[in-house]
C-alpha positions as CSV (number, residue, x, y, z in Angstrom):
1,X,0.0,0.0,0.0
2,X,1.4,3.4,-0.8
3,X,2.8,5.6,2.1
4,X,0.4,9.2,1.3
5,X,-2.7,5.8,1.2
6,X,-2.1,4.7,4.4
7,X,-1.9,7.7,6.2
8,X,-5.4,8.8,4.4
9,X,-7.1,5.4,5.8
10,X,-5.7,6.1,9.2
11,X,-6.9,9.3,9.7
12,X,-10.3,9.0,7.8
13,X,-10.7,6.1,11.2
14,X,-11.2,9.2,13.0
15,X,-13.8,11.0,10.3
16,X,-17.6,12.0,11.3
17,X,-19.7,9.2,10.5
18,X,-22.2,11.3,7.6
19,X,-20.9,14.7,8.4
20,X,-23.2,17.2,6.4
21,X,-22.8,20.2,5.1
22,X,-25.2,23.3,5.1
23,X,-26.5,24.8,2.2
24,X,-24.4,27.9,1.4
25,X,-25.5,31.4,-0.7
26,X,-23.2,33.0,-2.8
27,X,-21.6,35.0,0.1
28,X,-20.6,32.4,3.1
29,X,-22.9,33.3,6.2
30,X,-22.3,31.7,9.8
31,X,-24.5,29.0,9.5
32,X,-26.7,27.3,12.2
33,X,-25.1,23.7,13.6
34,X,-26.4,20.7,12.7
35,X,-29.4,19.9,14.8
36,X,-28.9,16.6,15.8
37,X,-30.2,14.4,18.5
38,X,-27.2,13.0,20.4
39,X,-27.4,11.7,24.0
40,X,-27.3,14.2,27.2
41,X,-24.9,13.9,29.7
42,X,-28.1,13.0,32.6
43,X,-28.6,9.7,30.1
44,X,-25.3,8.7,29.7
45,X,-25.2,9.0,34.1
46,X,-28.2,7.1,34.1
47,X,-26.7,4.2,31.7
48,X,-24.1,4.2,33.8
49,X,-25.8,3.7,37.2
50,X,-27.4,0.9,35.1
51,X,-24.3,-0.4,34.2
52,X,-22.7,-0.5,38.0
53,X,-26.1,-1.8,39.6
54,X,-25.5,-5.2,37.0
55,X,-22.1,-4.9,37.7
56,X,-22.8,-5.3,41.6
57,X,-25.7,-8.1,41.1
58,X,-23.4,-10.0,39.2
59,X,-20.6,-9.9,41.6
60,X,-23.1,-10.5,44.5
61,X,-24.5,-13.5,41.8
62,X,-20.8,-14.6,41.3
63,X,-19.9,-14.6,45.0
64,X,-23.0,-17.1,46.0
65,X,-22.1,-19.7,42.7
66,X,-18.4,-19.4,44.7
67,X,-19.9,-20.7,48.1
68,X,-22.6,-22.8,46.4
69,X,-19.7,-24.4,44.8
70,X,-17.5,-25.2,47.5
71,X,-20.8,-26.6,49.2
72,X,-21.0,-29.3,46.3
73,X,-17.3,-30.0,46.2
74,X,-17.6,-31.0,49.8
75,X,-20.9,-33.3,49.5
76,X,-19.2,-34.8,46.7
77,X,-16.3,-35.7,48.6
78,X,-18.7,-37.1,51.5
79,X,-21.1,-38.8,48.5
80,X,-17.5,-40.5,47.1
81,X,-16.1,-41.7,50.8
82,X,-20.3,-43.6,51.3
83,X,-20.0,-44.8,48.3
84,X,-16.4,-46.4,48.8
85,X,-17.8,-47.7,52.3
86,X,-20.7,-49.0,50.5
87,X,-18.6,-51.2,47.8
88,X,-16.6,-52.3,51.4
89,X,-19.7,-53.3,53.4
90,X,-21.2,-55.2,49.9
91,X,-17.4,-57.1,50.3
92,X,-18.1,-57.9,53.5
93,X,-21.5,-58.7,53.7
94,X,-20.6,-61.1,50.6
95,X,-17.7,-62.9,52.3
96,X,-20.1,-63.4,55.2
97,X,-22.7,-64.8,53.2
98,X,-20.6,-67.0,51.2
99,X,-19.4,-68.6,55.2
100,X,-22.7,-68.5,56.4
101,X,-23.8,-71.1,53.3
102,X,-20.9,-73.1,54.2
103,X,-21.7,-73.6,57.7
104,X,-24.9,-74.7,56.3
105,X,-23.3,-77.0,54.1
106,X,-21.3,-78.1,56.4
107,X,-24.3,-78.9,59.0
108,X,-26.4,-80.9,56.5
109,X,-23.3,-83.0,55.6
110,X,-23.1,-83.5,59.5
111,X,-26.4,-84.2,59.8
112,X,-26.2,-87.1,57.0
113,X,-23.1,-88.2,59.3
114,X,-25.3,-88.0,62.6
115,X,-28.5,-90.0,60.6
116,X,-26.0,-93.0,59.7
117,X,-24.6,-93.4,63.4
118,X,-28.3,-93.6,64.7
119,X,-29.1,-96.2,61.9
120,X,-26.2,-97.9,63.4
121,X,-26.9,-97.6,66.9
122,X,-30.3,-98.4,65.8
123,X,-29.2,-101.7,64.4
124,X,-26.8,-102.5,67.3
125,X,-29.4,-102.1,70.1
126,X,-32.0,-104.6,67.3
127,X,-29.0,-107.2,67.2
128,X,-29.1,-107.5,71.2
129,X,-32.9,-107.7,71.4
130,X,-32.8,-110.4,68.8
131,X,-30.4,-112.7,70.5
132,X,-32.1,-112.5,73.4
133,X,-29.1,-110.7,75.6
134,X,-27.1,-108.0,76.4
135,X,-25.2,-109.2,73.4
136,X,-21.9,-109.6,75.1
137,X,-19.0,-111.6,74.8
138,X,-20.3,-114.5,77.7
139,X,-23.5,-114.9,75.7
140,X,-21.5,-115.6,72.9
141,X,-18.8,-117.9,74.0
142,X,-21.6,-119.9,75.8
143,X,-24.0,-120.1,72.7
144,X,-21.3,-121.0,69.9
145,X,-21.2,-123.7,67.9
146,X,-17.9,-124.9,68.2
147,X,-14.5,-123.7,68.3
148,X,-14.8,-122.0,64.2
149,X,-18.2,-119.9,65.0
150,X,-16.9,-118.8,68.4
151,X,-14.2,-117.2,66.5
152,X,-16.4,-116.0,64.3
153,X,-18.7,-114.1,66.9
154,X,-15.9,-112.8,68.7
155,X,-14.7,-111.6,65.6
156,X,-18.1,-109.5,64.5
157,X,-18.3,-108.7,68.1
158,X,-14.9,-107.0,67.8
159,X,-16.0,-105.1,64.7
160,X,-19.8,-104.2,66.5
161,X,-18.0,-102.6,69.2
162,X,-15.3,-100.5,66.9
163,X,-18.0,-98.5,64.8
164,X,-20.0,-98.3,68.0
165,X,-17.5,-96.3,69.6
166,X,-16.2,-94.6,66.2
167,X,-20.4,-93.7,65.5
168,X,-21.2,-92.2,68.6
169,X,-17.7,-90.1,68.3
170,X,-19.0,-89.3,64.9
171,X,-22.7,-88.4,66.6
172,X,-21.3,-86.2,69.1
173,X,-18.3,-84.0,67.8
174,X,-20.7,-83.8,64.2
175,X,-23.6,-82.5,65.8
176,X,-21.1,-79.8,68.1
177,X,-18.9,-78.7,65.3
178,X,-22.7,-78.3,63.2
179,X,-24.1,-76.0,65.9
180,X,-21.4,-74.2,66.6
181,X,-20.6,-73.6,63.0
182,X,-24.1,-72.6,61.9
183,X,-24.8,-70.4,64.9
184,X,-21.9,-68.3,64.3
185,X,-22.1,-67.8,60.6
186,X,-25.9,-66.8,60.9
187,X,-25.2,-64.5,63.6
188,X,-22.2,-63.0,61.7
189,X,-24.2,-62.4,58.4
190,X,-26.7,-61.0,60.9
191,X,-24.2,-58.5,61.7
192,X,-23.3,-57.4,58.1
193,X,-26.6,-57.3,57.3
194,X,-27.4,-54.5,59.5
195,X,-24.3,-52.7,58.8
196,X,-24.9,-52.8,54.9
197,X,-27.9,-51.0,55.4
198,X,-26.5,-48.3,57.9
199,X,-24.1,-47.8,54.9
200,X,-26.8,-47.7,52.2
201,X,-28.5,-45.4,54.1
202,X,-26.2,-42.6,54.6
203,X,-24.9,-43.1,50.7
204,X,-28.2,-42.2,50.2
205,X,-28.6,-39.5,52.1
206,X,-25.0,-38.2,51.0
207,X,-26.3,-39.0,47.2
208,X,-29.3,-36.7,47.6
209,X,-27.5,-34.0,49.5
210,X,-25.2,-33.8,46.5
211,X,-27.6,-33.8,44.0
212,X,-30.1,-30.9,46.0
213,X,-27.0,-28.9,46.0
214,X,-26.4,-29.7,42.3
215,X,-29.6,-28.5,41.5
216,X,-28.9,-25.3,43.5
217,X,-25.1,-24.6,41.6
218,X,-27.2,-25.0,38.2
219,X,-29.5,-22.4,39.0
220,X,-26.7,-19.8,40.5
221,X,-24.9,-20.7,37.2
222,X,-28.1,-19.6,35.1
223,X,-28.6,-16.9,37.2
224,X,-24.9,-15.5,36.6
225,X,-25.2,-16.4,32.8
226,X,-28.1,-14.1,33.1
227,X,-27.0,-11.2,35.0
228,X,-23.3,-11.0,32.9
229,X,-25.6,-11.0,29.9
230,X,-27.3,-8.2,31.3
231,X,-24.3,-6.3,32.3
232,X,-22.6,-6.5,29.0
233,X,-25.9,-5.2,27.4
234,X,-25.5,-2.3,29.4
235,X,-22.0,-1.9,28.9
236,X,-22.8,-2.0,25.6
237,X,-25.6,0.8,25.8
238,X,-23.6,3.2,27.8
239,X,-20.5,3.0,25.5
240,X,-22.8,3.7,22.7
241,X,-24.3,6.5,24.2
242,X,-21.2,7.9,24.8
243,X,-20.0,7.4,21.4
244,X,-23.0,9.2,19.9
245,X,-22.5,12.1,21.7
246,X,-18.8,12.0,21.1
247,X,-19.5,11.7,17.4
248,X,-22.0,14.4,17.5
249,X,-20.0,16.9,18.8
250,X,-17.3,15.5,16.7
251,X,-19.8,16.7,13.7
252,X,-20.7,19.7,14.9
253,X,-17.2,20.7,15.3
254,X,-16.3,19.5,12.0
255,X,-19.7,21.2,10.5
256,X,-18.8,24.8,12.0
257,X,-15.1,24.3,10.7
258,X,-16.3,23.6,7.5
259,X,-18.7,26.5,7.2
260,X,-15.6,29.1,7.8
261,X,-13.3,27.4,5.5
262,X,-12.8,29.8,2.8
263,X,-12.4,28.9,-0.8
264,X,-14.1,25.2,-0.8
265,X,-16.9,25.8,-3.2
266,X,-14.3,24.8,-5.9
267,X,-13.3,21.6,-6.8
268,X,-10.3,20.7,-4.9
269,X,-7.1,19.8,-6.8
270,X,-6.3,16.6,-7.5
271,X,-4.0,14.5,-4.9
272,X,-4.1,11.3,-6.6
273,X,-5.5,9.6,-3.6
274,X,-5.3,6.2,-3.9
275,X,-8.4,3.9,-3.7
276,X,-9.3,0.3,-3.9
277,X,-8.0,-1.8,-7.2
278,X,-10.9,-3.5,-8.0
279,X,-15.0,-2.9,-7.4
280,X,-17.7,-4.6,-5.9
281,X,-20.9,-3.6,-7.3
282,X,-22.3,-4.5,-11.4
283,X,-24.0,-2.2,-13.3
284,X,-27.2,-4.1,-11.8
285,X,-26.4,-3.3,-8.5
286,X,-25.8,0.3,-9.2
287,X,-29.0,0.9,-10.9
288,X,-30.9,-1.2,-7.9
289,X,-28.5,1.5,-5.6
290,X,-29.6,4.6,-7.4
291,X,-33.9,3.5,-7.9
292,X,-33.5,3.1,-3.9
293,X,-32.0,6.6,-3.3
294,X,-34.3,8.1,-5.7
295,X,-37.3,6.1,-3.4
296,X,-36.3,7.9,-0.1
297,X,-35.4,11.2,-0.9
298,X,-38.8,11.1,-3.4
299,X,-40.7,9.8,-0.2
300,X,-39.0,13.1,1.9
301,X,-37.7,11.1,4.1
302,X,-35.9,12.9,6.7
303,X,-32.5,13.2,7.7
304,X,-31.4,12.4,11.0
305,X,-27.7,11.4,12.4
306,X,-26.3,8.0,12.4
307,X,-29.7,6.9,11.2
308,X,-29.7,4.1,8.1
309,X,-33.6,3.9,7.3
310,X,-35.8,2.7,7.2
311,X,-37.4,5.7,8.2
312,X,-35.0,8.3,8.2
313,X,-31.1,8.6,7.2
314,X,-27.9,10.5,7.0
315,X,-25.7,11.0,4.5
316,X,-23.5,7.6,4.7
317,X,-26.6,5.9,5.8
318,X,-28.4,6.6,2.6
319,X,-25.2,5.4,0.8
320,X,-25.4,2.3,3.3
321,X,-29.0,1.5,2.6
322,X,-28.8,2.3,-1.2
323,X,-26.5,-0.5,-1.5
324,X,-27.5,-2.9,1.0
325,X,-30.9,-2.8,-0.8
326,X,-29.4,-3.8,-4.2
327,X,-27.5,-6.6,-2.4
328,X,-24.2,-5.7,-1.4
329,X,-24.0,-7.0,2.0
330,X,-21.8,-8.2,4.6
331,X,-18.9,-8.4,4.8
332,X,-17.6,-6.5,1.9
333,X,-19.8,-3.2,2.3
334,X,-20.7,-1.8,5.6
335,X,-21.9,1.2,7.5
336,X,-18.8,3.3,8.0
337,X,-17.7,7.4,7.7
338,X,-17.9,9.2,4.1
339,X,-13.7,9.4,4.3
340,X,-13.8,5.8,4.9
341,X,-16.0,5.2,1.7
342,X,-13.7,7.5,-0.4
343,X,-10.7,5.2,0.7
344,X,-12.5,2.3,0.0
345,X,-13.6,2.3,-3.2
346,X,-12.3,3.1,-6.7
347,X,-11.1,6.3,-7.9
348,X,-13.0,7.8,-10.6
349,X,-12.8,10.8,-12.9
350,X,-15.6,13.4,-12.8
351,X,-15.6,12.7,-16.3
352,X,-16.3,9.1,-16.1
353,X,-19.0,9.0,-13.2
354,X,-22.0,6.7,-13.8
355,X,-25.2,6.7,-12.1
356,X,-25.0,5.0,-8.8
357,X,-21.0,6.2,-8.1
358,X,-20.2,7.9,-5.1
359,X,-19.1,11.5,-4.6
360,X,-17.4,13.0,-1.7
361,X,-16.7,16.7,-0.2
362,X,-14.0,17.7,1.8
363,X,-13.7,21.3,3.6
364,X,-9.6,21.2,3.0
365,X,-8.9,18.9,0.3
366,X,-8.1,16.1,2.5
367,X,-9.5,12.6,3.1
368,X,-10.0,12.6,7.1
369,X,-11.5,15.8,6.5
370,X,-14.5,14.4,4.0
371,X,-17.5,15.2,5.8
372,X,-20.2,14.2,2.8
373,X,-20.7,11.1,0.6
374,X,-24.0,11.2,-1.7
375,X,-25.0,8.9,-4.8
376,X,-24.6,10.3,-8.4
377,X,-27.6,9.8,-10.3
378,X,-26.0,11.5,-13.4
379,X,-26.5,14.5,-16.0
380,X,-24.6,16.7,-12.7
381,X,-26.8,15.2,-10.4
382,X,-27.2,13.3,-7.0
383,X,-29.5,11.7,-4.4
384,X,-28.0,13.0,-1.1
385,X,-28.9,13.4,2.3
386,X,-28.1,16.4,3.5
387,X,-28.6,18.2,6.9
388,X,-31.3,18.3,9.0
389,X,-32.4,21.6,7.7
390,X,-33.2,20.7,4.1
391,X,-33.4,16.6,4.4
392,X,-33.1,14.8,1.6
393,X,-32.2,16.1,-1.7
394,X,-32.1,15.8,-5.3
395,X,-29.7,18.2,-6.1
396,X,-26.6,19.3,-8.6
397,X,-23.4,18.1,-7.5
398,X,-21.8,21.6,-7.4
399,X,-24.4,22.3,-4.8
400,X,-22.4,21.2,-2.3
401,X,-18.8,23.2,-1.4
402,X,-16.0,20.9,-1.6
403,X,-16.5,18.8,-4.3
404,X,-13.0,16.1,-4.2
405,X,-11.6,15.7,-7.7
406,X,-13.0,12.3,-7.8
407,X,-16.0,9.8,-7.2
408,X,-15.8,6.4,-5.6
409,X,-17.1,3.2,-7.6
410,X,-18.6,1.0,-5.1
């Protein structure tokens, strides 16, 4: 980008957005400032006690999603350590179950044990009935048959008395070790039992503490969302206020100065300025532009600052609208100053100006002092927006002092 370029683009950032000019008579006259309706001091105050009052909701907001916070963090701690003693209790209570049914194993095997020594004792006490004794070892010397079946009784005798004695050993230790077993193994799962649901318990209540307070953190959060919202809104609205009213006084300064700068109803020599390379807008588009601007200022629509229809417009509002309307949009064409649109659009001769190009007017010559943009509609002629005295105008392009040596094709 050339050097003198630059410099023109940074200081038409600082230009007047729509600046207009008063209509002049043949010998210059002080002329009344713009009057436009910018914000008072008193609303910019009030925008600003707006502002704060958000400001100190949020914080207040901001402060209780802190506490509300830490709340959660500890009942989710306390919800985590009832869980973990949950899943410990569950191990326990399982190991205690799984003794429990095999002391009950263990007791019906004994009991099978404790049925087959009664059979047996069953069968002994049967055997001595039968023989008609006590079914000892007299009563079977004196009843034997000769030397062979005595051995042969004192034989079985021998074995009778051997799973006597091993049967009722069987009986008794069986039947303790059974008791003892089953007792304790109920009595232990009892135990767990109880102490699984204790811990069930308080990880319930630990679970719905933690999910009350959940609940609670989610609403503080919407609540915040909602008041930062609201403060940046009116953020927002107070910086724009005070923008406006910089900007307005910013035109009417510019305005006055331009009114008392002699020798601008020529055309100003030719600075080569430097524009863009290439355009944006078709012969269509132009046309579409120019029927639009014809619409308004035909419908007297008034002029008012910073305003882009659809009711009312300024000078780079009307350019704004105009194109918008034939379909140049974002982002390649937006609302900005009238030195802005100068740097940002193609240089064109006076000479070669078609309906719908853009002409600019400068009280010094310069680019960050253009301070009105309005549309050619040829034959010397343009659809401008002017002040708020006169509105908006069909007018020659000489009307205006401070013609720059070239239009601007969009």
């Amino acid at each position: 980008m050339k050097p003198h370029v630059r410099v023109a683009m940074i200081a038409a950032m600082i230009a007047v957005t729509g600046l207009s000019t008063p209509v002049y008579g043949a010998t210059p006259a002080p002329t009344p400032k713009p009057k436009v309706t910018a914000p008072t001091k008193a609303q910019i105050a009030a925008a600003q006690a707006a502002e704060n009052a958000k400001a100190a909701a949020a914080a207040a907001a901001t402060q209780k999603l802190v506490a509300a916070t830490n709340v959660l963090s500890q009942l989710t701690a306390a919800a985590q350590v009832a869980r973990g003693k949950l899943v410990q209790a569950q191990g326990a209570l399982a190991v205690a179950t799984a003794r429990a049914n095999a002391a009950a194993a263990h007791a019906a095997l004994t009991e099978v044990a404790v049925q087959q020594a009664t059979q047996t004792i069953g069968r002994m006490a049967a055997n001595a009935y039968m023989s008609g004794g006590d079914f000892t070892t007299v009563n079977s010397v004196l009843d034997a048959n000769g030397p062979q079946d005595l051995i042969d009784r004192l034989g079985v005798l021998n074995q009778v008395g051997a799973s006597d004695s091993v049967a009722l050993a069987r009986y008794k230790s069986s039947l303790v070790i059974a008791q003892a077993a089953q007792v304790a193994a109920t009595a232990a799962r009892a135990i767990q039992v109880t102490a699984t649901a204790k811990v069930a318990a308080a990880k319930k209540v630990a679970d719905v503490a933690q999910a009350a307070q959940q609940v609670e953190v989610n609403a503080l959060k919407a609540e915040q969302a909602q008041l930062m919202a609201e403060l940046a809104k009116a953020r927002t609205f107070r910086i724009t206020l005070q923008q406006q009213l910089a900007m307005s006084q910013l035109e009417q300064s510019s305005a006055n100065t331009a009114a008392h700068t002699p020798g601008q109803a020529k055309i100003w020599p030719d600075r080569h300025w430097g524009g863009r390379t290439t355009i944006l807008s078709t012969p269509a588009i132009r046309a579409a532009a120019v029927a639009f601007a014809r619409a308004q200022v035909l419908a007297r629509k008034p002029y008012v600052w910073g305003a882009a229809g659809p009711n009312s417009f300024d000078c780079s509002g009307l350019a704004y609208a105009s194109y918008k309307a034939a379909g140049l949009g974002y982002p390649d064409w937006q609302r900005v100053t009238a030195a802005l649109y100068f740097v940002d659009t193609q240089r064109v001769a006076l000479a070669d100006l078609v309906p719908g190009d853009l002409l600019f007017y400068s009280y010094d010559g310069t680019v960050q002092n253009i301070h009105h943009v309005t549309i050619y509609a040829g034959n010397g002629m343009m659809w401008e927006a002017n002040s708020t005295r006169t509105g908006l105008l069909f007018s020659s392009i000489y009307s205006v002092p401070g013609l720059m040596p070239s239009g601007g094709r969009v």
